[in-house]
N, C-alpha and C positions, 0 to 999 in steps of 0.2 A: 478166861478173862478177856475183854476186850480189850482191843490194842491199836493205837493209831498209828497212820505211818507214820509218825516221828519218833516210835518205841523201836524202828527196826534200823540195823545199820545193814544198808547196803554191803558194805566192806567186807562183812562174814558172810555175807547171802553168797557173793561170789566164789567162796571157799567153800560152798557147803556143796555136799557130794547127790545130794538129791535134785539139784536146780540147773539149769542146763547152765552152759558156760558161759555160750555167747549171749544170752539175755541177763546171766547173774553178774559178767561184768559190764553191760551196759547199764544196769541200774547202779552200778559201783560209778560208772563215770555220771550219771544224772545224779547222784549226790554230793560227787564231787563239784560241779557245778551250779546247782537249785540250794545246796547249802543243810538239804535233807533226804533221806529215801522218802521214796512214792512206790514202796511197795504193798502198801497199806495193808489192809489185815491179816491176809493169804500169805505171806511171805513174801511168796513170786508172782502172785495174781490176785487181784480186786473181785469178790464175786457180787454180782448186782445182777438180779433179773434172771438169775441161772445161767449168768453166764460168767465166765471166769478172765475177766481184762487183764491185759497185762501193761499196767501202769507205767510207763516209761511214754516219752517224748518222742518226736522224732527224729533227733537229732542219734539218741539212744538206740533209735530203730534201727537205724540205717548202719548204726558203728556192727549191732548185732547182725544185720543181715554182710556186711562188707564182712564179717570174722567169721560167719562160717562155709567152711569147706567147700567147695564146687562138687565133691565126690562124696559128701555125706546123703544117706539116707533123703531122700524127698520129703521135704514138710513145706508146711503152707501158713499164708498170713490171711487172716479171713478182718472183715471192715463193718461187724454189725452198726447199722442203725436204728432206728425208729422202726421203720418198713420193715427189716428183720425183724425186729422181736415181737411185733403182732406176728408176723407170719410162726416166726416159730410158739408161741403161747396159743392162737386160736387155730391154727388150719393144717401145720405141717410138722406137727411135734417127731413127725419121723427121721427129720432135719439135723435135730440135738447132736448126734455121734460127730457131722461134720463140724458142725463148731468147735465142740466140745476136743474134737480129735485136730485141732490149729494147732500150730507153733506158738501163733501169737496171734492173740484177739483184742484188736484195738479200735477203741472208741471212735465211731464214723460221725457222731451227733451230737451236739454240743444242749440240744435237748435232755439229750440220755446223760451226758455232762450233770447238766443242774440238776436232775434230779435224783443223781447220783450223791449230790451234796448236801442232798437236803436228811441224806441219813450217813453222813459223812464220809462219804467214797470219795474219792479223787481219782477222776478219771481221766487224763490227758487226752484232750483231743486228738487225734491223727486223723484224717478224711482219708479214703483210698484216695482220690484225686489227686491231694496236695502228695503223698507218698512218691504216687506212678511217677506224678512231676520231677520231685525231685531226684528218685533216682535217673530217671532221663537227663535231665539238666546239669545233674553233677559228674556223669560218666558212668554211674554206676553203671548201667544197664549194656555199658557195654565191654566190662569187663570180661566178658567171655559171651559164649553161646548164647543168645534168645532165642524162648519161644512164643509165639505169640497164637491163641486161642481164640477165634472169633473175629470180625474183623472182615471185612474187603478187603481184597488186595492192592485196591488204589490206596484204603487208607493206611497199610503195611509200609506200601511201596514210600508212601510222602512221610510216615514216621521214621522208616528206614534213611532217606534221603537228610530230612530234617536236623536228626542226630548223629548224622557219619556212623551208622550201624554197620558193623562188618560182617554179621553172621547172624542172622534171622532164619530161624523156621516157621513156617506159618501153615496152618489149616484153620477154615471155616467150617465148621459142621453146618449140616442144613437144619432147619428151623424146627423145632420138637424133637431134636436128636435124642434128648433125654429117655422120650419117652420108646426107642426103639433101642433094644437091646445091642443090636450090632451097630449101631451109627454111636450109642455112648462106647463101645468098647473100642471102638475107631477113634474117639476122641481120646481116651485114655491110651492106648497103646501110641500115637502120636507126641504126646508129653514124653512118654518111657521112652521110645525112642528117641525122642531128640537130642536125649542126656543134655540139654540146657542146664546154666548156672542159674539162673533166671526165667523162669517161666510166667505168663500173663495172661492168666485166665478171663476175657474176653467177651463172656457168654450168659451175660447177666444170673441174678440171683434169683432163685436157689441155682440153678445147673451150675457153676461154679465153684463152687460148692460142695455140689456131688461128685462133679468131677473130680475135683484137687483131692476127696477122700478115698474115689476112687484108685486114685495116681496113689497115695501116699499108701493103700498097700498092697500094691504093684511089686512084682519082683523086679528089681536093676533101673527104678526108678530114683532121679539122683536131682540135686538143686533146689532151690525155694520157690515155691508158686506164690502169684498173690492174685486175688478175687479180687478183682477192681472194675469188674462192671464197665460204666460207657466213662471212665476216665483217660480211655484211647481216644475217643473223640472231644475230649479238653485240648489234648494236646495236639490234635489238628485245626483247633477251632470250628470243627463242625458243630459243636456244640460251647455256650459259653457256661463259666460260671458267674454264678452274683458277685457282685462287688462287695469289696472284702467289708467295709461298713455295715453290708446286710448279713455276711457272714456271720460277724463277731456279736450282731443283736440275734441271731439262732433263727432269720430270717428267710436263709436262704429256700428253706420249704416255698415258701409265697413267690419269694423270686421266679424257681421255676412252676409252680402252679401258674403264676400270669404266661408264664412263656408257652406253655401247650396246658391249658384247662382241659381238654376233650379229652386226651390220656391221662391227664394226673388229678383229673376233680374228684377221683372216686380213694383213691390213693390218701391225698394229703386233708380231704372234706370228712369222710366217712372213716376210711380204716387207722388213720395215723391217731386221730383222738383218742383211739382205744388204750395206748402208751397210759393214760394217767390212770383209768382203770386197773390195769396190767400192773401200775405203781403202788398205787391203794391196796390193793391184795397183795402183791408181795412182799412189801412192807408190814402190813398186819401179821404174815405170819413166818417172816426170818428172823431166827436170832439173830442177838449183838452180833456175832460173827460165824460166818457161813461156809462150811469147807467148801472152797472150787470144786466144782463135779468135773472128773476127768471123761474119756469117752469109754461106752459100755457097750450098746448095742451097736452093729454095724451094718453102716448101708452100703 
């Protein structure tokens, strides 16, 4: 039977022995707050588009990432948007296991947002950007070890400085590491080793991706990774965001299309359209409600 998040009480989510702790009591404190759970129909995750959201805030995100452990198991936070889910529905379905196999997969698109709504998901916005941000901004980030993946070392060196960083690790991999066997096992043994609380995957999407799933089954690898792409150069200002006005009308696509068209015309012109498409059909054929697909195959 269908069920809306207003059918679920947060309260027992967090008691129940199948749901991880630190997300089942952060959704206990988002309905202590919001006045309802937003676990909507999954229990613990929203599935839309094959992929399995996990409904919570960021304020939720952050309680969960600040509770758990520095010495648990390595897991990661992945930031689908638009650009992801073409990529992964038309060109890179090999992709699935890393999602699939996050901690927590939080809504990057305020697009993917509405049209989430329009077959009753609620999807709480979270940006990787606004995230990185704030863990920087509130201290998080420097509650123990960083590692940071990707990146210059000037722009390490001025994040470092910026936010009174006391302990940063940092490697750059060279450009196509991916696709070279020993330079991705160089990138993964560098995370394992660094034993970070906090790790900052760096290295745009997909390699981030494969990385962070690579890490996660890693032996003696330990802390939370997150895929945040070029939200390191937010926070240097190398690069800006739109302003929040163009944000909140689901703009911000156009924003940075005017800001570099020669890289992003083919991107936000041709392959982002594909999203309503990719909507049209998946909606034609999910039921009412969709079990989360957890991860199967491994990359």
């Amino acid at each position: 039977m269908y069920r809306t998040q207003h059918d679920f009480d947060a309260q027992a989510l967090a008691a129940h022995p199948g749901i991880n702790s630190a997300i089942a009591a952060a959704l206990a404190r988002d309905t202590d707050q919001a006045g309802f759970d937003k676990a909507g129909g999954t229990g613990d995750s929203v599935e839309f588009l094959e992929l399995a959201f996990t409904p919570i805030g960021m304020e939720a995100v952050l309680d969960a990432v600040r509770g758990r452990s520095p010495s648990e198991r390595f897991t990661y936070v992945v930031t689908p948007n638009v650009d992801h889910v073409v990529r992964l529905q038309y060109r890179r379905s090999d992709l699935w296991p890393a999602y699939r196999g996050a901690w927590m997969t939080l809504c990057d698109s305020r697009i993917l947002a509405r049209l989430a709504r329009t077959v009753g998901r609620d999807l709480p916005v979270v940006p990787g950007s606004d995230l990185t941000a704030a863990l920087f901004d509130r201290g998080i980030a420097n509650e123990g070890p960083i590692a940071i993946l990707g990146g210059s070392s000037a722009k390490v060196e001025e994040i470092r400085r910026r936010y009174g960083l006391t302990d940063v690790r940092h490697y750059n991999p060279p450009m196509g590491f991916v696709r070279d066997p020993r330079e991705l096992a160089r990138a993964v043994r560098f995370l394992v080793d660094a034993k970070a609380r906090y790790s900052f995957l760096a290295v745009g999407s997909p390699n981030q991706e494969i990385v962070a799933r690579r890490v996660a089954k890693a032996r003696g690898a330990c802390g939370v990774g997150f895929c945040v792409g070029a939200s390191l150069d937010f926070l240097t200002g190398e690069q800006r965001r739109a302003p929040l006005v163009v944000q909140q009308m689901a703009l911000e696509w156009l924003y940075r299309l005017c800001s570099d068209p020669q890289r992003l015309w083919q991107r936000y012109l041709i392959e982002g359209p594909q999203i309503f498409r990719i909507h049209r059909t998946w909606r034609r054929n999910a039921s009412p409600v969709k079990a989360a697909q957890g991860g199967a195959s491994l990359i």
